[in-house]
C-alpha positions, -999 to 999 in steps of 0.1 A, spaced: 732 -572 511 701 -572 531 673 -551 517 641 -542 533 609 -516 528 608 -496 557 588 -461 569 615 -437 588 607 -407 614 636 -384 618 655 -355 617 676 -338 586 706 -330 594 721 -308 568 702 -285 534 696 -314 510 722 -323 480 719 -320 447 733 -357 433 738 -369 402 710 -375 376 680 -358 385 687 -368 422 689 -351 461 709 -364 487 706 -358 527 714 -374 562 678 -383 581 689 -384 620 669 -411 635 663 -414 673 662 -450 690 629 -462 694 630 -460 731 649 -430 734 624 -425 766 642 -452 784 672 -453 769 710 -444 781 714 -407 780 746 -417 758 727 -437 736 735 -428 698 715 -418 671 710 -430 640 723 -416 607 701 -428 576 722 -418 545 691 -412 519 687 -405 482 654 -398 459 650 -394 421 615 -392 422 611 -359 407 589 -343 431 604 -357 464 637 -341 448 618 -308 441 609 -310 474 637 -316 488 657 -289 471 629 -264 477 616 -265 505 633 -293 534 651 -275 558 675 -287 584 660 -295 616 627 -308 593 611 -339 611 602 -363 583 586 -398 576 603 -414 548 595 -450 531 613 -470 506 642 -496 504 669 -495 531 701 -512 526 722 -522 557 755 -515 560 779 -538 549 805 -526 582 800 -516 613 800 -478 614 787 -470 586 753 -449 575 724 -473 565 717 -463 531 676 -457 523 668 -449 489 635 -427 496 602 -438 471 576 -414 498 579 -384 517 558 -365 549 569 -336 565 556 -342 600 573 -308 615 590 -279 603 618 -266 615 613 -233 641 635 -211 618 647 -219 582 689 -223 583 707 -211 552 740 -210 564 763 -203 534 742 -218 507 711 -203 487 684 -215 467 675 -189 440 646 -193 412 654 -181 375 619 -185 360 614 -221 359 648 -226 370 664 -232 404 700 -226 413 722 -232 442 747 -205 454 772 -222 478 799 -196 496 829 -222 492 821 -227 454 823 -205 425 802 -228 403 762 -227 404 748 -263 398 709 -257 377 681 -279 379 642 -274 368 620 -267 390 607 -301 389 650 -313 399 661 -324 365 694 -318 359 704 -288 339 740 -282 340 767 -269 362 776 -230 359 814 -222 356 797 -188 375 770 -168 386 774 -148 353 771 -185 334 738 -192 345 717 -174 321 738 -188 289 738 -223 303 696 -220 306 692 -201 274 713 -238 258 691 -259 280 657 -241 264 672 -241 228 679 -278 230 644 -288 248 625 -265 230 617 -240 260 600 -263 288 613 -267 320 
């Protein structure tokens, strides 16, 4: 597997992910470096990136929006086949541009206090996180939420 530290422009393609442990997710869409001179029919590149640094996830679940131009450093992984994303595990993050108009298609960020929660059309269940990203739980339902934070401050004394 060949690793190197890298800085990244690009695009993001999609809201950002929730993952697992404290983590975000999202696809960085990466123009070739001479896409100027290059074949019209060129492709792009998708960068497949992933972040537990607690803040770069709080910002990515707060406030990246699709469209976002970004400049991301830390340790991409090549793929092993042809085809494949390159995988870039994100240690910085600079938002260079914003995106003209903020896209929530059929999924909404909503605060509860210290809280933030994620209301996706398709799903019925509400994945919580502080508002720093850590992991809280998942909702069975909207009407979940409150009893799976009041839990979450019972067993952590209160701080978010």
């Amino acid at each position: 597997m060949d690793t190197t530290y890298v800085a990244v422009d690009g695009w993001v393609d999609a809201i950002p992910a929730p993952g697992p442990r404290g983590t975000a997710t999202f696809d960085l869409i990466v123009r070739p470096a001479d896409a100027d001179t290059a074949a019209t029919d060129t492709p792009d590149t998708v960068v497949s990136c992933t972040s537990g640094a607690l803040q770069i996830t709080h910002a990515l679940l707060t406030d990246i929006q699709p469209g976002d131009l970004l400049r991301v450093t830390g340790n991409l992984v090549q793929p092993q086949a042809p085809g494949e994303a390159a995988r870039l595990t994100v240690h910085g993050l600079e938002v260079l541009d914003t995106a003209l108009i903020p896209v929530l298609n059929d999924m909404v960020l909503d605060r509860y206090g210290d809280y933030v929660v994620i209301f996706d059309a398709d799903h019925n269940q509400v994945p919580v996180f502080t508002r720093l990203g850590q992991w809280v739980g998942m909702a069975e339902n909207p009407d979940a939420i409150a009893t799976l934070i009041d839990i979450h401050e019972r067993v952590n004394g209160g701080d978010a």
